[in-house]
Structures are given as structure tokens and as C-alpha cells.
C-alpha positions as CSV (number, residue, x, y, z in Angstrom):
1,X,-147.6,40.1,-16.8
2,X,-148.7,36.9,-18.2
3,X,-151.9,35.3,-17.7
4,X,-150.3,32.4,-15.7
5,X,-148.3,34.6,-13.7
6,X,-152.1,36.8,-13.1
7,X,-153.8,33.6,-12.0
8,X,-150.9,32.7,-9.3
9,X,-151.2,36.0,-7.8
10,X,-154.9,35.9,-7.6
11,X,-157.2,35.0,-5.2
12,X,-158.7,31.1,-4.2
13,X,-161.1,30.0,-1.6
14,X,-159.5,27.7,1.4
15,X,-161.7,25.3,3.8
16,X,-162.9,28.6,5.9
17,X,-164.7,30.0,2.5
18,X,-162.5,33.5,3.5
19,X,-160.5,34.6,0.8
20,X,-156.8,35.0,1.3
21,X,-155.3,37.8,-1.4
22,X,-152.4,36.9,-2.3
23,X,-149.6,39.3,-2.1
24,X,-146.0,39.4,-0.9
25,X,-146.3,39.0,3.0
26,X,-143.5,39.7,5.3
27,X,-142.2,37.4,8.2
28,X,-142.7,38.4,11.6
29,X,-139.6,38.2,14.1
30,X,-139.0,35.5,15.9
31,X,-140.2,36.7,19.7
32,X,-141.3,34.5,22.9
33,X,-142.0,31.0,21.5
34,X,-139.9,30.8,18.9
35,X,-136.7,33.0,20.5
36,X,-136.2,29.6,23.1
37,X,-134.2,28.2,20.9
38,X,-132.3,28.7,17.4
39,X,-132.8,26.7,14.4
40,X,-132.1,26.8,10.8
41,X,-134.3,28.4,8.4
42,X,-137.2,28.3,10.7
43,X,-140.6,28.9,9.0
44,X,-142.1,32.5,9.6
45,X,-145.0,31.8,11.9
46,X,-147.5,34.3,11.4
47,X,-147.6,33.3,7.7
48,X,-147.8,30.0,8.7
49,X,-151.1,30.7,11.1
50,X,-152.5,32.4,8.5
51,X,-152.7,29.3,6.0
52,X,-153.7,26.8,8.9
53,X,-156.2,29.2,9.6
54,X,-157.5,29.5,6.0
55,X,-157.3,25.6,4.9
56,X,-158.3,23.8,7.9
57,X,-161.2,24.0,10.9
58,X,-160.8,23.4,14.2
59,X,-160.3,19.6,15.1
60,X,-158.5,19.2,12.0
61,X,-155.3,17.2,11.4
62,X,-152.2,19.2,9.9
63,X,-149.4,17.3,8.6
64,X,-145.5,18.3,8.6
65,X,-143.7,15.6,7.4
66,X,-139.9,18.1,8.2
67,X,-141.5,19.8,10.9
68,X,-138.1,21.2,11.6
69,X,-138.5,23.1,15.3
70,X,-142.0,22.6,15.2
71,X,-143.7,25.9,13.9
72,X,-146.2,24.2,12.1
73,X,-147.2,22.2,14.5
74,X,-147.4,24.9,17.8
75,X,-149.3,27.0,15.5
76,X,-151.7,24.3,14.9
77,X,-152.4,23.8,18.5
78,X,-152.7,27.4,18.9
79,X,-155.4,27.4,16.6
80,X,-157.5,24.3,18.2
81,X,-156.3,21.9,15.2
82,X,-154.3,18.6,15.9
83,X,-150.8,18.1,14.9
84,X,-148.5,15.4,13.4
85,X,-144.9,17.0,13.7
86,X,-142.6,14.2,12.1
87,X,-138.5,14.8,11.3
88,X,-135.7,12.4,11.1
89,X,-133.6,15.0,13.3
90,X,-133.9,14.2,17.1
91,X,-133.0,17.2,18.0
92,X,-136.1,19.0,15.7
93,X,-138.3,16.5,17.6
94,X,-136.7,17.5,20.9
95,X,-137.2,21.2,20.0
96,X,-141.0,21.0,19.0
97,X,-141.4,19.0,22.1
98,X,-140.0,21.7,24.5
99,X,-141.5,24.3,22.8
100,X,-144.7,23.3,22.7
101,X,-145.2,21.4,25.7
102,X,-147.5,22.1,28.8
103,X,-144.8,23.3,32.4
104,X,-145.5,23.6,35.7
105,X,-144.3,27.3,35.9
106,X,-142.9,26.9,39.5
107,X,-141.5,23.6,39.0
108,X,-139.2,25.2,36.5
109,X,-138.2,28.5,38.4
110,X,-137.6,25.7,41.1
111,X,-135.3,23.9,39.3
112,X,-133.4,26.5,38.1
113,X,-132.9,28.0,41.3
114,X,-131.6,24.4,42.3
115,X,-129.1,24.2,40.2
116,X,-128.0,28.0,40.7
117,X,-127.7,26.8,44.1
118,X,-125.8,24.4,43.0
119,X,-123.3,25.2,40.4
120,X,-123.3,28.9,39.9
121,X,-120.6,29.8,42.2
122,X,-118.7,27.2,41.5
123,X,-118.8,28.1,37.6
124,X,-118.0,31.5,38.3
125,X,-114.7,30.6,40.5
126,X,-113.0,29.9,37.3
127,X,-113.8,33.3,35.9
128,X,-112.0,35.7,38.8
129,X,-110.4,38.5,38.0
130,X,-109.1,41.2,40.1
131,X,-111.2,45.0,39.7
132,X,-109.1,47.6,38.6
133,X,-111.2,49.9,40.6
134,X,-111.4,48.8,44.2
135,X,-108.7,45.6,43.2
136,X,-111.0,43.2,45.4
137,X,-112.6,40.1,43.0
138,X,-114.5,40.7,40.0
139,X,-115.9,38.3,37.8
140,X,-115.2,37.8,34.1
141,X,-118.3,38.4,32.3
142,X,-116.3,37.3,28.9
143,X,-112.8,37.5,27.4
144,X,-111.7,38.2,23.8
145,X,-109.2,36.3,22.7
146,X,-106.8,37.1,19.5
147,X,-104.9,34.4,17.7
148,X,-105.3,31.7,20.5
149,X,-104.1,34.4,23.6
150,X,-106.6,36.5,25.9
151,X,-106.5,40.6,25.4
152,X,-109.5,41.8,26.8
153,X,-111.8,41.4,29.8
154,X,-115.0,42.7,30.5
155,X,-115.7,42.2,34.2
156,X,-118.7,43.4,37.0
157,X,-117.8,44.0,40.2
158,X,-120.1,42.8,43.3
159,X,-118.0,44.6,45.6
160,X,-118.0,48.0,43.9
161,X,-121.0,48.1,41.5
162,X,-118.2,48.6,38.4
163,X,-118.6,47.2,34.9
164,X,-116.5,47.7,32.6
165,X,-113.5,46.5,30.2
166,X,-109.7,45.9,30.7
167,X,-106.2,45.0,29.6
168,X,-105.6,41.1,30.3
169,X,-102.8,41.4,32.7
170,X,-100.3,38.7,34.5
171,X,-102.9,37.6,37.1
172,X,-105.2,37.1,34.5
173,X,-103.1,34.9,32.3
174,X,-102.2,33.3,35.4
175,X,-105.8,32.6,36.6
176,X,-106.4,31.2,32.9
177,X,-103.3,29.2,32.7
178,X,-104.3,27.6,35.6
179,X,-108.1,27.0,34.7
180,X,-106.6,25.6,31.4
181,X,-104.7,23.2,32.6
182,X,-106.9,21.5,35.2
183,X,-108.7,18.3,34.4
184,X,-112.5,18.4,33.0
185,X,-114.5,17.3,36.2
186,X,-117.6,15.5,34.4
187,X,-118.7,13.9,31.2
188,X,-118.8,16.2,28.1
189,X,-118.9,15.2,24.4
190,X,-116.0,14.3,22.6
191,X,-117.6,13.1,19.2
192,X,-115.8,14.0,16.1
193,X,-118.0,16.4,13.6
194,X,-118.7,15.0,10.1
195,X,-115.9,17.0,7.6
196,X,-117.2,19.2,5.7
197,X,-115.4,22.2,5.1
198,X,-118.4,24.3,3.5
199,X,-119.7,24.3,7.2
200,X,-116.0,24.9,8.7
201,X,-116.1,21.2,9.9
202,X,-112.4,20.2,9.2
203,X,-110.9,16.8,8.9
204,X,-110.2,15.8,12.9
205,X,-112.7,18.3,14.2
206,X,-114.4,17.4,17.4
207,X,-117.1,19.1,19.3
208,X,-114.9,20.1,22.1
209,X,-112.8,21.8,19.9
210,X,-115.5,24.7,19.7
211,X,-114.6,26.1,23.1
212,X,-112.1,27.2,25.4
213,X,-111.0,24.7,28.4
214,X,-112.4,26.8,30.7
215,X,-116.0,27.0,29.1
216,X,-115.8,23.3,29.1
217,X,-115.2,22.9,32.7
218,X,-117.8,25.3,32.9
219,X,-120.2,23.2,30.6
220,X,-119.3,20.1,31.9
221,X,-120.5,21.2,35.4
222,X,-123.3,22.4,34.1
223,X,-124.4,19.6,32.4
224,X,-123.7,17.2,35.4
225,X,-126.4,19.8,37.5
226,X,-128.6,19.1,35.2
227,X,-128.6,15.4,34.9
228,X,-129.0,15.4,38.5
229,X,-131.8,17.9,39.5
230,X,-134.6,16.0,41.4
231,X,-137.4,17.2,39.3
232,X,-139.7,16.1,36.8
233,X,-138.4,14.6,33.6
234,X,-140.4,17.3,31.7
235,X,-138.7,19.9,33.7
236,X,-135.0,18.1,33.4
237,X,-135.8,18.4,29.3
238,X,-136.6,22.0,29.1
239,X,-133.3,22.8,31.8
240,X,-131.4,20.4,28.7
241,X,-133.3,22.5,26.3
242,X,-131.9,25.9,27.9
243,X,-128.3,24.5,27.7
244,X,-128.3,23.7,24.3
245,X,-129.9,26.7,23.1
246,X,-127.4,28.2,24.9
247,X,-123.8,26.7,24.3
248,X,-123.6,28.2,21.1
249,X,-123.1,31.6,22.9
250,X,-120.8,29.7,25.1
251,X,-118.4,28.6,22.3
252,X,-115.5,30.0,20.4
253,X,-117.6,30.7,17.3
254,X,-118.9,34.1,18.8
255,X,-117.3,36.7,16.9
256,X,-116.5,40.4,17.6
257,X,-117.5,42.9,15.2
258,X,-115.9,46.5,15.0
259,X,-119.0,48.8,14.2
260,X,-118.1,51.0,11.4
261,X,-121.2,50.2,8.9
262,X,-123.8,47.7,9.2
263,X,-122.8,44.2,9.5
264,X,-118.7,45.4,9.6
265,X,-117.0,43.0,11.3
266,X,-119.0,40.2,9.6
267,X,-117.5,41.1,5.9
268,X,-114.1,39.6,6.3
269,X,-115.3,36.4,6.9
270,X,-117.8,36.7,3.6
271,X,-116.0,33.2,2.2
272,X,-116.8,31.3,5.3
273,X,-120.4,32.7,5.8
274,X,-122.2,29.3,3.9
275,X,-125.1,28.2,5.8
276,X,-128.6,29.7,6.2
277,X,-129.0,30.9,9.9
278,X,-131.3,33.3,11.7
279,X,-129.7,36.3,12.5
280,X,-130.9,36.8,16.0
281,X,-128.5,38.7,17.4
282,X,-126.1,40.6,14.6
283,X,-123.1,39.3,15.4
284,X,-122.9,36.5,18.0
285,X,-122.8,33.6,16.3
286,X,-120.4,32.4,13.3
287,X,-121.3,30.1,10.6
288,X,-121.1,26.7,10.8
289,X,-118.1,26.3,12.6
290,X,-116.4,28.7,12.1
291,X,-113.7,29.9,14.8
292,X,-112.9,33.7,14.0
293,X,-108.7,34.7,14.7
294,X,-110.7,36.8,17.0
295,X,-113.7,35.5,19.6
296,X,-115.4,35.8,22.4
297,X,-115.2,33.7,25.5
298,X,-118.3,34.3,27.6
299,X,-119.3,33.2,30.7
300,X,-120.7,29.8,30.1
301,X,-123.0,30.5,33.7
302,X,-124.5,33.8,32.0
303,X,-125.0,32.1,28.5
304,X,-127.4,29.6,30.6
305,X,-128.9,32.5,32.8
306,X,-129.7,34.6,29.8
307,X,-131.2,31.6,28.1
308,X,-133.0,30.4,30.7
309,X,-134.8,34.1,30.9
310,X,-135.8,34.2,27.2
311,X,-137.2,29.9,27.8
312,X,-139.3,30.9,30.7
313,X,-141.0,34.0,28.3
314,X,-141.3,31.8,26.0
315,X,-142.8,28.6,28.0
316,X,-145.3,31.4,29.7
317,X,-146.2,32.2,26.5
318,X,-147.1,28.8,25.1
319,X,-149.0,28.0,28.4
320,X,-151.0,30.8,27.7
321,X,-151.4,30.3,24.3
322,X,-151.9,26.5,24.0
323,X,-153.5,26.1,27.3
324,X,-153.5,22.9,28.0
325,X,-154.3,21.8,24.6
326,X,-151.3,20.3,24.5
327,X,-151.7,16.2,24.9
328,X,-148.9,14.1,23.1
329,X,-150.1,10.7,21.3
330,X,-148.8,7.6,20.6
331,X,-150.2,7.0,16.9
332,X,-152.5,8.7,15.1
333,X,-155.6,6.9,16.2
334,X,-154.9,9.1,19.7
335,X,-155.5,11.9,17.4
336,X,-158.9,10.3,15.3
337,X,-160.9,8.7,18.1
338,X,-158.9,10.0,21.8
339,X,-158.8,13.0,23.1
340,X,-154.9,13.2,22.1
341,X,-154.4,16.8,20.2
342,X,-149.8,16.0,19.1
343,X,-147.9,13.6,17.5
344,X,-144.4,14.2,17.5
345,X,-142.3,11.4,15.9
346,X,-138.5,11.2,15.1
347,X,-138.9,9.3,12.0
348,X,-138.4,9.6,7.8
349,X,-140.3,11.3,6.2
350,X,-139.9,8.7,3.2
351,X,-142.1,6.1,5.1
352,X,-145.5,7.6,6.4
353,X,-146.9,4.2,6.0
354,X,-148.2,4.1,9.9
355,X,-150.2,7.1,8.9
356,X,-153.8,5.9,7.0
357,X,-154.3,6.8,3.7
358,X,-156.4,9.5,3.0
359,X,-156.4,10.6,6.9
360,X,-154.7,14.2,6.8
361,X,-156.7,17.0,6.5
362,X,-153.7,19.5,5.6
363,X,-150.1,19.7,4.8
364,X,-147.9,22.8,5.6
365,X,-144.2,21.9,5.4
366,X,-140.7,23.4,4.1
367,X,-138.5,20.0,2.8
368,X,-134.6,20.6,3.4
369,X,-133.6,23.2,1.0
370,X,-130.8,21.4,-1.0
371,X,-127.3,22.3,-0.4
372,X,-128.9,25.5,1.8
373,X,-128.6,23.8,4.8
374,X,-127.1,20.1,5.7
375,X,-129.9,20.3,8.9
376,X,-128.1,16.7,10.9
377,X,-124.7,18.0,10.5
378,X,-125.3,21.6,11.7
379,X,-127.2,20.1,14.8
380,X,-124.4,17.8,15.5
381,X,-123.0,20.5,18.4
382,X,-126.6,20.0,20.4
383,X,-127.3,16.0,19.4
384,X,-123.6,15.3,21.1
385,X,-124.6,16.7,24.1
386,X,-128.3,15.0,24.1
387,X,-126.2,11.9,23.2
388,X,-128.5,11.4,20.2
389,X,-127.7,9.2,17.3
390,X,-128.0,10.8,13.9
391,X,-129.2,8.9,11.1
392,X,-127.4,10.5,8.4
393,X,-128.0,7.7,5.8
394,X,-131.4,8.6,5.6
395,X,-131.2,12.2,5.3
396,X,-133.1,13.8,2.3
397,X,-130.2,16.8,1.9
398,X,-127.4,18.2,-0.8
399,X,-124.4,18.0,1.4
400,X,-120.4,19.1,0.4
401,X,-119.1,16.3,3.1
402,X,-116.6,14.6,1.1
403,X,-117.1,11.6,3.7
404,X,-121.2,11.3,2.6
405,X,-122.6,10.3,-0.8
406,X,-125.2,13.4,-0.7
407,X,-125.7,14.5,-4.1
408,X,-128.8,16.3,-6.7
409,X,-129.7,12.1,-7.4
410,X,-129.8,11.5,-3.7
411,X,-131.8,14.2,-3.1
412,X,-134.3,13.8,-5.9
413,X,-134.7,10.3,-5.2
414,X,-135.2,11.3,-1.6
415,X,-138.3,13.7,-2.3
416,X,-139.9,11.8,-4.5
417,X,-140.6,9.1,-1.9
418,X,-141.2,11.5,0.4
419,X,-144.2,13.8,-1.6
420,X,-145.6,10.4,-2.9
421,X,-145.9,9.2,1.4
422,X,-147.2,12.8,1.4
423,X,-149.6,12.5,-1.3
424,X,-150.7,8.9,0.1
425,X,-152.0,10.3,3.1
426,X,-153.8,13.7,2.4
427,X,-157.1,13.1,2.1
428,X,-158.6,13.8,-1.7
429,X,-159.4,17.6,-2.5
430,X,-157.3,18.9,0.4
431,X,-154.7,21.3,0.2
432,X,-150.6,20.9,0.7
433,X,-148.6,24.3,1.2
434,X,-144.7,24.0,0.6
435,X,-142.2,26.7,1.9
436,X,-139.1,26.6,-0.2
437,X,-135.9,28.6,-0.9
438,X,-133.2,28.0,-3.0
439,X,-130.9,29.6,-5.1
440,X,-129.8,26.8,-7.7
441,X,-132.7,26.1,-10.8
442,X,-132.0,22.3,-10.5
443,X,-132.7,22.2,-7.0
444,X,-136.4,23.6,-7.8
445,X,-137.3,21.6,-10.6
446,X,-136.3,18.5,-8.1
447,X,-138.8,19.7,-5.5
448,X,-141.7,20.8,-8.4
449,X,-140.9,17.4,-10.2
450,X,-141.5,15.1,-7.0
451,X,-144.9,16.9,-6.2
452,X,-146.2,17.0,-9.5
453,X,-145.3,13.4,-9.9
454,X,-146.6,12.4,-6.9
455,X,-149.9,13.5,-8.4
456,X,-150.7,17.2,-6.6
457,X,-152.1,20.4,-8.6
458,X,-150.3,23.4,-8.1
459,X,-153.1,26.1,-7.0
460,X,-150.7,29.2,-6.3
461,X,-147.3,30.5,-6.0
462,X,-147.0,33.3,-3.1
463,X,-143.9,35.1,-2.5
464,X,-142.8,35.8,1.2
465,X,-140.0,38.4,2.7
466,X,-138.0,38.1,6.0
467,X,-137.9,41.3,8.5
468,X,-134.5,39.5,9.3
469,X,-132.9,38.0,6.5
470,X,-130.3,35.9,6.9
471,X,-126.3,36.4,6.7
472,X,-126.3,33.7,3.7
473,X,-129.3,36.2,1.9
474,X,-127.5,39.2,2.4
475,X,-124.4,37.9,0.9
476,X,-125.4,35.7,-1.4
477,X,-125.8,37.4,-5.1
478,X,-128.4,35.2,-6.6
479,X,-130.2,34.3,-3.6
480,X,-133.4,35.5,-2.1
481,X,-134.2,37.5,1.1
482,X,-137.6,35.2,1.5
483,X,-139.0,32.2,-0.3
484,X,-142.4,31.5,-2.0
485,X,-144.5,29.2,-0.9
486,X,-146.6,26.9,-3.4
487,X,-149.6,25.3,-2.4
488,X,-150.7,22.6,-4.2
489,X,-154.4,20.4,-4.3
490,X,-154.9,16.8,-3.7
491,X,-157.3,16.4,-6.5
492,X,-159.9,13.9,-6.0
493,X,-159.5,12.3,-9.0
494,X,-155.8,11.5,-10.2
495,X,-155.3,13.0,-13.6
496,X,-152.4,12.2,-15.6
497,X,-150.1,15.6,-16.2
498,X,-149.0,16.0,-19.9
499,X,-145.4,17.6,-20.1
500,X,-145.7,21.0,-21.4
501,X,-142.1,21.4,-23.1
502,X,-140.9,24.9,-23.4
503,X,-137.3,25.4,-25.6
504,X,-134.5,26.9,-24.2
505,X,-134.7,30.1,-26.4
506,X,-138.2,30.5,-25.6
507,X,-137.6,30.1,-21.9
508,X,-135.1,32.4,-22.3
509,X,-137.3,35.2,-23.7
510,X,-140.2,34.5,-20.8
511,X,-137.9,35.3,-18.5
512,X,-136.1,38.4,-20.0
513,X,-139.8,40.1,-20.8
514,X,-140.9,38.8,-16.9
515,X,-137.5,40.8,-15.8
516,X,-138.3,44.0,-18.0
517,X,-141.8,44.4,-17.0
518,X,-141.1,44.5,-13.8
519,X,-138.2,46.6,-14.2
520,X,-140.2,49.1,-16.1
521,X,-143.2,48.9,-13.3
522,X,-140.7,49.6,-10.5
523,X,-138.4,51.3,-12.3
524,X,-135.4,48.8,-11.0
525,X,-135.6,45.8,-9.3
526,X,-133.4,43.7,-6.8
527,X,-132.0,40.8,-7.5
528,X,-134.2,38.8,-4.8
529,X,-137.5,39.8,-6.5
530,X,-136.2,39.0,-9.9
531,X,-136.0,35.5,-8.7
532,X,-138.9,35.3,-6.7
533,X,-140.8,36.7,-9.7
534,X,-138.6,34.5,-12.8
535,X,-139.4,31.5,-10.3
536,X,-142.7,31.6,-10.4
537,X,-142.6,32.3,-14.3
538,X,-141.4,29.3,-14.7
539,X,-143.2,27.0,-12.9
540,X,-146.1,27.9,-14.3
541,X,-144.4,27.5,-17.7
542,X,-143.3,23.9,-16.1
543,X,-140.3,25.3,-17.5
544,X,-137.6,25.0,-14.6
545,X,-135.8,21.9,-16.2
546,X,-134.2,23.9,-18.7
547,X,-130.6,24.7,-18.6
548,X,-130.0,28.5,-16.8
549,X,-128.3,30.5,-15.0
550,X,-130.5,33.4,-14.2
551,X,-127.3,35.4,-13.1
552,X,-125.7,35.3,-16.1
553,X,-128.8,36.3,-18.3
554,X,-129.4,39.2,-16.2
555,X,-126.0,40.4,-16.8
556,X,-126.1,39.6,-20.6
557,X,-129.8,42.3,-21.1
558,X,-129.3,44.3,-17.7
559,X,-126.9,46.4,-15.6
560,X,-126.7,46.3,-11.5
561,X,-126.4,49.5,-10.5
562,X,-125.7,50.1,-6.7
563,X,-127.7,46.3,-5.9
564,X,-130.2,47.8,-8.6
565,X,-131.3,45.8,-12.1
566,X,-132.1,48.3,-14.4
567,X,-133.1,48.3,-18.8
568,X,-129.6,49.0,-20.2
569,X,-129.6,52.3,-22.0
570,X,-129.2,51.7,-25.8
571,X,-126.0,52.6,-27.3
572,X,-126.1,55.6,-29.6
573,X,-123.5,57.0,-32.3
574,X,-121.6,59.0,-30.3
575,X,-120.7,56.0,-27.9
């Protein structure tokens, strides 16, 4: 191992004077808090406590400029520090607000037994079906449907106690016939979804085309319950909240999976499986937008119910944990001299200029990942039925929509600004962690390239695994299951960086020798920690604006065997 790889696995000294050792650490799941509602790529939390913890004291002010659905800023209150949770998405602003936020628990069991009262059996008229053990009503707990026509119901009987599955039969195309053709009785989103066909978004595509016409009724009435409980506002936003963290469930992009092997089922689909996700539950949701030949229609009333179980966990959990803490601002100066503990703004991260200079006392963030994930387009489904405007133009991102002008320059110029607002801000000699996967070389020199210019230090590089990785990490062959994150150090005086240029051949040779070593200490080696490791390499190296393809070099000195990189056996005579 190289001296420069050594000194970024070693060990440094953060505002607490404890000593974090740094080693590959492994994401928790995503329980209680952070189960509420889905979002892309979501930051591992306990990692994330465990650097607020180490850089900052309590009363401190931590910056995240993508806040994303708000991990970095929960965990900040958890810990007694203040928070400034900023993201041009509404809907990662509406998240970190729900999350984190202070509820009257009885006030929200309240309201949700209103609008059970309310709706529920209404909802659950259009989902009759006749038991095929006592033949008196049953109710359709969800339907799979093949090529565009129902097959199969699964159904739960009040009358008799039975649950179970059966044949779709004349009554039951009936029932749905009729369902389908009857009118949608309230408002629902009929926004068209930005093309792009790397997310399944096709030319003409609109929101209501991911679900049945029955789910929409369903949804529709829903929605309108909702909108018209009698409750608090903050109560109203966490019963929105459970809806759209629910609809996805609702929609036609829940596929079935025959269980022969792990993730079977899943594999057919390989080509359209694009997008980072977390896999919460193996199976239910596709990517993107992706309608499988054959999906699930469920119960659009259970979707919510379930939901609305896993939000009130989650909101006792925050109420414990937080405990009052919680106390939004207006502008930072709530945060300095008032007795304000949040900031939560909807806003670029391009233009922190409202911010002071010099007035942030850490940064932990992960920027949008490139081409990973196109974060405004993916939350188009929720924002249409917020009714939030998206401000696409603005977004820092990589994005395959033929319709936006989303490129590697876009995105480099985007970061750039961004790290320099970053840099502006952070007070001298304070630290900035950045959590960051991607696949793709260029994309990482963009993202090293904009902090280093901005004028940070790196300190460290630490590697991170996922107890869940994604669909997109399983499948992808150069990808990695977990990402590194890099702090760097405001210094406290700026220093001007000299380039350190490495050639290509000598690149080249780092990282085949990087590869071998650890090959020969492990005796193979996957493909995620090659990367992780040949990453790192070449940061230190400030080498990552050479021309590579990892891949390829790997296959050139190496063989995969069974998902395994092992030292090719030399050739002898007799070969």
C-alpha cells in the first residue's frame, strides 16, 4: 500500500479531540425515522451521527447544502446541534420537514381515524369481490394483472375470517369493468412526466398513467379527505406526507416476483433497472417508471393504512428523540442569536449568499451523484400531487432527458458554484465531509475538481458499505455497493494547490499494483472494493482526470471468476 493511500486510512483528530479510526463502516437499515418515507440514495444515518458527533459540539451549526430527505439535518438535532437543511427539490424540503418535525401524537391518530371515518368504506366499495368460501362480500386486498387484464385476486373475508387467493372470474371483471369506467370523483394530477426513457418516462407519459382507474378513484378520494380534515396544518402535512409515501405501493409499477433464487423475478427486467433506489422491500417497487407486463394492483386504502403505521413509529420516534428541540427559523440569525434550532429552505445550492461568510461550523452533504440519479424528475410522481413547481433549470444533475440540456459541462459548472457558496460560508479551519458514489471516473474528478478549486484540503478518504444495497449496485458491473466519503478542511489560510500531473502509463501502473496488492492480501477481490480502493488511489495521486476505464484494465491483467478478481495464472509451455 502506498504511503498516500496509509495516511487516508489513518486516523485525525475532529472538534471533540476523540479519534475516529478509520475503517470501512457499514450502513445501518433504514428503520423508524427514516422508513416514513422513501428517497433516493438516502445517506446512511448512523455514519452520518457519527461524524456530526466527532466534528462539531453541541450548539453548533451543520450545513447541508443537498440535504436530500433530511438525514443530516435530523441527526443534527438529535445530537443538540442546529441545522440548515437547504435543497432545490420541494419535495426533499417537504420530507425533512415531516420527518423531523414536533406532532401532537393524538392529534394525528385523530385525524387519521377522521378520514377512516370518512373515506375507508367508500374506497373499499370499489374493491368487492364475492368469497369463494361462504360466497357473501370479500374485499380485494390486491389484483395482479397480466398484459393489461386481471388474473388473480387476493381477498379477506369479514364475514368468514378467510384470506386467501383466486381465479378472477365474470363477476369480477364485471365489478372492474364497471369501476373502470366511472368518472374520477375529485381532483388528481394529470401532469405530463419529463421523457426520459433511462427512467421509463416515455414521450406522452403522464402521472396518471402509473395506475389503474380504479386506484385513481381510490386516490382521488383519498386525496380530497385529506384536503379537507379539520385539523392542524402540521397534521394535514404529515396525513399528505403518508399518501405520498404511499402511492408508490399504490401504482402499477409494483412488480411480482416468482421466488426461485434471490432477487428472481427482478432479473428480466435487468435493462430497465437504471436508477439508484433503496431496496426496502425486495420486490415492490420498479424503477423509475417502469410498468412490468405483470403488476400488482393493491388496495390504494391499505397502501395508506400500512403507511400511516410505519409514519406514526416513526413520528413517535422523532418526538422522542428530538424532543422538542425541534424549532424551525426564518434566517439564520434565528439560529445565531434566537432560540431557533432548523432552517429548512427550498432553494439552490449555487447561491448561499443569505448565509454569512464564515458562519458554518460544519458541512456533511452528498451533491447529486451525476447521471445516478436525476433527483427532480424521479420526484415528479409526489411533487404533482403536492402541486409543487419543479425548477428543473437550476438543477445541478447528469440527466438522459432528450428534452433538458443536462450534460458533464452542466454539471461541472453547477458544482463548482456550488462548493465555492460552500467554501464561502464554513468558517476557517472547519471541516466539510462529502458522501459520494459514482461509477463513471469523469464524474469524480468533476466533484474532486470543484472542491479543490474552491479552495478545501482533502484530510481523508473513508470507504462506507450498505447492509442493503441497491438494485442499480447489485446489477451494475462497475459500480459500488457503498460510497466513500471524503472530508475535506477549510484551511485558515487559502493556499494556492500546484497540479501534481501524473501520465497515463503511470496512472495506469498505480492502479494495477493498488489492484494486486489487494488481491494478494485477500486473496480475490470484488469488483466494488477494487473501486472503492483504485478511487481513492487516485485522488490522492490527483490523478482522476486521466483517461480510464477501470473495467477494461481489470480485464486486460485480471480474470473474474464467479464475481471474483483474481492475479491471472501465468501461461506455461504446455498451454
Amino acid at each position: 500500500m502506498t504511503a498516500s493511500v496509509q495516511s487516508s486510512l489513518g486516523k485525525f483528530n475532529g472538534q471533540n479531540g476523540n479519534e475516529i479510526a478509520l475503517a470501512p463502516m457499514t450502513a445501518k437499515t433504514y428503520t423508524g425515522r427514516y422508513a416514513m418515507h422513501r428517497y433516493w440514495a438516502r445517506k446512511p444515518y448512523n455514519i452520518v451521527a457519527n461524524y456530526i458527533n466527532h466534528f462539531t459540539k453541541e450548539g453548533d451549526i451543520v450545513l447541508d447544502p443537498f440535504c436530500g430527505s433530511g438525514v443530516t439535518a435530523i441527526e443534527a438535532l438529535i445530537l443538540k446541534r442546529k441545522a440548515v437543511a437547504i435543497d432545490l427539490d420541494p419535495v426533499a424540503t417537504f420530507i425533512t420537514k415531516n420527518t423531523g418535525a414536533f406532532v401532537d401524537m393524538s392529534e394525528l391518530i385523530n385525524a387519521y381515524r377522521d378520514l377512516e371515518l370518512k373515506v375507508k368504506t367508500n374506497i373499499n366499495s370499489f374493491y368487492e369481490t364475492q368469497c369463494p368460501n361462504c360466497l357473501d362480500k370479500a374485499i380485494t386486498q390486491n389484483t395482479i394483472w397480466k398484459d393489461g387484464l386481471p388474473t388473480k385476486i387476493k381477498y379477506n373475508c369479514p364475514n368468514c375470517g378467510k384470506t386467501g387467493r383466486k381465479e378472477v372470474d365474470r363477476k369480477d371483471l364485471a365489478k372492474i369493468k364497471k369501476v373502470e369506467a366511472s368518472p374520477i370523483p375529485f381532483w388528481y394530477p394529470q401532469d405530463q412526466l419529463l421523457h426520459n426513457s433511462r427512467i421509463n418516462a416515455f414521450k406522452g407519459m403522464h402521472v396518471s398513467d402509473l395506475f389503474t382507474r380504479r386506484n385513481l378513484i381510490a386516490l382521488s378520494t383519498l386525496w380530497y379527505g385529506i384536503e379537507h380534515l379539520h385539523f392542524d396544518n402540521s397534521v394535514r402535512d404529515l396525513m399528505r406526507f403518508t399518501f405520498t409515501a404511499a402511492i408508490s405501493q399504490a401504482s402499477k409499477m409494483v412488480f411480482v416476483i416468482r421466488r426461485r433464487g434471490r432477487l428472481n423475478g427482478i432479473i428480466k427486467g435487468r435493462s430497465k433497472m437504471r436508477q439508484a433506489m433503496d431496496v426496502e422491500e425486495v420486490g415492490s417497487r420498479a424503477i423509475g417508471y417502469w410498468i412490468p407486463p405483470e403488476h400488482f394492483e393493491i388496495n390504494a386504502w391499505n397502501c395508506f393504512e400500512n403507511r400511516f403505521k410505519k409514519v406514526l413509529a416513526g413520528k413517535k420516534q422523532t418526538n422522542e428523540l428530538i424532543d422538542g428541540y425541534y424549532r424551525q427559523a426564518q434566517d439564520l440569525n434565528d439560529l445565531i442569536t434566537g432560540n431557533k434550532t432548523i432552517l429548512i429552505l427550498t432553494h439552490s445550492a449555487t447561491d448561499l449568499s443569505f448565509l454569512p461568510r464564515d458562519s458554518i461550523d460544519y458541512v456533511f452533504t452528498d451533491p447529486p451523484y451525476g447521471d445516478q440519479v436525476p433527483y427532480l424528475e424521479l420526484d415528479a410522481l409526489w411533487a404533482f400531487w403536492l402541486k409543487f413547481k419543479m425548477d428543473y433549470e437550476n438543477e445541478i444533475v447528469i440527466s438522459d432527458s432528450p428534452v433538458r440540456n443536462k450534460g458533464l459541462p452542466q454539471y461541472k459548472e453547477g458544482l463548482a458554484k456550488a462548493f465555492k457558496q460552500i467554501y464561502d460560508v464554513l468558517k476557517p479551519g472547519k471541516f466539510m465531509s462529502v458522501c459520494f458514489y459514482n461509477y463513471d471516473l469523469k464524474v469524480w474528478h468533476v466533484l474532486i475538481s470543484a472542491c479543490f478549486d474552491s479552495g478545501f484540503e482533502k484530510v481523508n478518504i473513508l470507504p462506507i458499505t450498505v447492509s442493503h444495497p441497491s438494485i442499480v449496485q447489485l446489477f451494475r458491473p462497475g459500480g459500488s455497493k457503498g460510497a466513500l466519503i471524503i472530508t475535506f478542511r477549510k484551511p485558515t489560510e487559502r493556499r494556492l494547490k500546484s497540479k501534481n500531473l501524473v501520465s497515463q502509463e503511470n496512472v495506469n501502473n498505480i492502479v494495477i499494483d493498488t489492484v494486486r496488492k489487494l488481491i494478494l492480501k485477500k486473496g480475490d477481490a470484488t469488483t466494488y472494493e477494487i473501486y472503492d480502493k483504485v478511487i481513492t488511489v487516485l485522488i490522492d495521486n490527483n490523478a482522476l482526470d486521466n483517461e480510464m476505464n477501470i473495467f477494461r484494465l481489470l480485464r486486460d491483467k485480471f480474470d473474474l471468476v464467479k464475481g471474483k478478481w483474481k492475479i491471472r495464472a501465468p501461461i506455461t509451455k504446455q498451454q
